[in-house]
N, C-alpha and C positions, 0 to 999 in steps of 0.2 A: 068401488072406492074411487075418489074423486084422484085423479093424478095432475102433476102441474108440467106440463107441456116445455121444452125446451124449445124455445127461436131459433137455437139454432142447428140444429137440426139432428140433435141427441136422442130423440124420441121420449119416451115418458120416463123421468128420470127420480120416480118413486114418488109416495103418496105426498097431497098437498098436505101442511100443515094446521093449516085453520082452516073454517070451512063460511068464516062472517065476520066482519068489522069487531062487532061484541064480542065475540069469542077472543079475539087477540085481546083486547082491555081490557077482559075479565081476566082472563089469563096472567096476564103480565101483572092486573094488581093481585095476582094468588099467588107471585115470587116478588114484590115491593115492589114493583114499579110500577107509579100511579101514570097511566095516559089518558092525552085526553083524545078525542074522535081526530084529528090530524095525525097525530102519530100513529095510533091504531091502526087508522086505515093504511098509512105508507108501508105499514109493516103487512098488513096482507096483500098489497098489492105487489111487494118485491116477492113473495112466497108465489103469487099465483103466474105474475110475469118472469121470474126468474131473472130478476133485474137486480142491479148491486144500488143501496140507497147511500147517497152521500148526507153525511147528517151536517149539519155549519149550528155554531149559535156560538154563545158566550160561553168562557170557557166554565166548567162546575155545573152545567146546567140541565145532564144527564146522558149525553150524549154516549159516550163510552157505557155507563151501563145500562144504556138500552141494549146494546148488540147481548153486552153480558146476560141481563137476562131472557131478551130470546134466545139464546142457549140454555139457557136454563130451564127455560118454560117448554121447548120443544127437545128437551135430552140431547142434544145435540155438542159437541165438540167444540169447546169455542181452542181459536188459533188465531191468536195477535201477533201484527208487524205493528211493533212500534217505530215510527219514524220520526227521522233525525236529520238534520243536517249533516252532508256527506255518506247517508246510505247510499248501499249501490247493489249492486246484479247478488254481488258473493252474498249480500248479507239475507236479501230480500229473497231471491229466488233459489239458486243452488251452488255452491260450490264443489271443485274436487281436492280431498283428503291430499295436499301434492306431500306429504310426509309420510304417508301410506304407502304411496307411488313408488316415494323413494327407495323405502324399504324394500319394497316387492321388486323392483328393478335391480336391488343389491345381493337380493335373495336369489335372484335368478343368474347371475353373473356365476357368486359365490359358489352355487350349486353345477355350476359348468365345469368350472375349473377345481373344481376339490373334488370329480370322480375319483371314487378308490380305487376301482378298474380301469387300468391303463385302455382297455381293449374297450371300456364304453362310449357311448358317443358325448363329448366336450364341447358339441356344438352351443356356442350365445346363443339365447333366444334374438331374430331381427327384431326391428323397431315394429315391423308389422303386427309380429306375435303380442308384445311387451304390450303395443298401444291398444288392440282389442282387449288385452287383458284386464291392463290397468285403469281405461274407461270403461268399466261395466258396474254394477250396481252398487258391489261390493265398495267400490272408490267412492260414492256420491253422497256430500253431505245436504241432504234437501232444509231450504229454509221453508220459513212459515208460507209464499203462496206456492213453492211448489208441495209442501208438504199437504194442501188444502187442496190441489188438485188433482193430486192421487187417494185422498181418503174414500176409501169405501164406506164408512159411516158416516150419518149425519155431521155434518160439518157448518161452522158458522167463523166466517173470516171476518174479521177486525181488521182495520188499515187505521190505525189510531195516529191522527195529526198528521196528516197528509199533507198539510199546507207547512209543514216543515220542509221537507224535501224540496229539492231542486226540480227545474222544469228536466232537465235530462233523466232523473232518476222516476217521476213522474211519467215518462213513457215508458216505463219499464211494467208498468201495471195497465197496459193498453190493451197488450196480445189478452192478458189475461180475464180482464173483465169485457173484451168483446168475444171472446171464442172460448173462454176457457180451456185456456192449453197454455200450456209450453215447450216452447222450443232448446231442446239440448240438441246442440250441433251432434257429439260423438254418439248418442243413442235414439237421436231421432225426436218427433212432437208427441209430447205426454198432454193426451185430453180425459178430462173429465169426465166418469160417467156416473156420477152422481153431485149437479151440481150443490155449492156451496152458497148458504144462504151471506151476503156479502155486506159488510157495512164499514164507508169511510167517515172518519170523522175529521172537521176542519175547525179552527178557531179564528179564521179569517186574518190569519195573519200578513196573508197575501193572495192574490187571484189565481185562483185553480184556471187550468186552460180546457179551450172550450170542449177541445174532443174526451179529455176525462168528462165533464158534467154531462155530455151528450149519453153516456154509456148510462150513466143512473138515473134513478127517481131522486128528486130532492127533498127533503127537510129541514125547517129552521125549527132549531128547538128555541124559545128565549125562555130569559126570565117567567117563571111562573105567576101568575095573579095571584090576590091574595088567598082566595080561595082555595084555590088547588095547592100553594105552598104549605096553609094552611092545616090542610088533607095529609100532605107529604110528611108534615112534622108529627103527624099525631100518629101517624102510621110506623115511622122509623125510629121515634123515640120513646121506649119502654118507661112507663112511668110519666109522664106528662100529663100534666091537666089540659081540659080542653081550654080553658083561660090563659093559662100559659101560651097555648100553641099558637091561640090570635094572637095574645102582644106580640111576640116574637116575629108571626107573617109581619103584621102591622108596622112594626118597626122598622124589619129588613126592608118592605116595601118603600116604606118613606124617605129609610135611608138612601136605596137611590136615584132617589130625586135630587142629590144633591151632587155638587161635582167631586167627583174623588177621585183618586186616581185610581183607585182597582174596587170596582164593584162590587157587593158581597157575593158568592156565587150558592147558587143549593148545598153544595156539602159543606159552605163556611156557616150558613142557617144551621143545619142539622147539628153540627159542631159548638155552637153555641148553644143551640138549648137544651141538647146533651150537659155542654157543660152547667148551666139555671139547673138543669135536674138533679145534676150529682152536689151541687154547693148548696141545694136546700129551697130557690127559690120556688115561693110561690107564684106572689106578683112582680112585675119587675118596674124596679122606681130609679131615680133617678143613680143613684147611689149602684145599686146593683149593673145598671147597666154600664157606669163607667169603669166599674173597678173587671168589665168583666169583654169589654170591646176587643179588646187586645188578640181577642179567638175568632172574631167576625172579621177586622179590619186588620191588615198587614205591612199597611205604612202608615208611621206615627203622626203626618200630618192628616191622614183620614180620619185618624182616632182622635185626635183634636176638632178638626170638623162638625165630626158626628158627635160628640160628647157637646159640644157648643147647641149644635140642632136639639139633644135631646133636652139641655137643660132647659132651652126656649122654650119646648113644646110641654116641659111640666111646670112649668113658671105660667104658661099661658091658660 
């Protein structure tokens, strides 16, 4: 059995998952998600190097559920840190229970001084005793990557919008995705012995720095062609004509070409001709498509825009 090798110097850290480009693409379109040969291969290439992929593109345009269904496709655990603005250590990697602490520090007092036997020993526990005590596992609240670097089962970690975060909070995921470990001061560096297949995703809201990008494989997902969007819609929408499913590429495509301020994204497609499918349409005319924008397009002067473009384009 083919195993995937750890860089850094874990040894074989259980079977690779795919075993060929095709395999991931077929796979992935046997739980919906359609790839095309770019993604596929990023994705066997993190499997076989053991490398975390940062995904970048527009936002809706399947970034997040890629990781999702390589988990899915590979049985594997998925564990998402959503990130935000002002994460930090406690939320991302571990904190300690300090209300737990408190308890177990009051418990021990209490239990000192309320011997019923005058003749027993009333000794306080010292700080020595109380802090071995009260730092050991029983206190530790593990977040999502320290929870993903202890999993002993297949595990698939999600770092969703990473380009939220701060450059400070930003190096908090350095230790992690170049050694897989981490470091707790009061019990010592917890390493990984079954790594964790790793996926960041960005919306470019701002520039990652360079030592994060150095650790990963990159990918831009963008907008899909017509084709493949095409593919996408007839795939995830029950009930869709295959006529349907071009106009609808055909249209979102067109649409942005034009300047809007928020671009339709894949799941605002899928959303809309979901909704064409439930209101009965077959083809979609001028009529249908304005009374129904409002699910594609999320600012009312886009939907003015785009109702202008279409009307032009069935006039013409």
């Amino acid at each position: 059995m083919t195993t995937t090798k750890d860089p850094l110097g874990l040894g074989d850290i259980g079977p690779a998952r795919f075993s060929s480009v095709p395999e991931v693409r077929q796979g992935l379109a046997e739980v919906g998600y359609l790839a095309d040969e770019g993604i596929a291969g990023v994705v066997y290439l993190a499997d076989r190097l053991a490398k975390p992929v940062l995904v970048e593109g527009p936002a809706g345009t399947g970034k997040t559920q890629l990781a999702k269904s390589v988990a899915e496709l590979t049985g594997s655990r998925l564990i998402r840190l959503q990130c935000y603005e002002g994460l930090d250590e406690s939320k991302a990697l571990y904190e300690w229970n300090y209300r737990k602490q408190l308890l177990r520090i009051q418990a021990g007092q209490v239990l000192a001084d309320g011997a019923a036997d005058p003749s027993a020993d009333r000794h306080s526990p010292t700080w020595a005793e109380l802090e071995e005590d009260i730092f050991s596992e029983d206190f530790l609240l593990t977040r999502p990557l320290l929870e993903a670097i202890r999993a002993d089962e297949p595990v698939v970690l999600l770092i969703d919008e990473v380009d939220r975060v701060e450059l400070e909070t930003e190096a908090l995921l350095l230790e992690v995705l170049s050694e897989y470990q981490v470091s707790i001061p009061e019990l010592g560096t917890v390493r990984a012995t079954r790594l964790p297949m790793v996926f960041l995703t960005s919306n470019n809201t701002r520039e990652l720095s360079e030592a994060l990008k150095r650790r990963c494989l990159y990918l831009h997902i963008d907008y899909p062609d017509i084709e493949r969007e095409r593919d996408i819609v007839k795939h995830r929408v029950p009930g869709i004509t295959d006529e349907l499913a071009d106009q609808v590429a055909r249209i979102v495509r067109s649409l942005r070409t034009i300047d809007l301020r928020k671009l339709p994204s894949v799941s605002e497609t899928l959303d809309w001709a979901r909704t064409l499918v439930v209101l009965g349409v077959s083809s979609i005319d001028a009529t249908a498509a304005r009374d129904s924008l409002h699910i594609l397009l999320k600012y009312q002067s886009d939907i003015d825009k785009a109702a202008k473009e279409l009307l032009s384009a069935t006039e013409a």
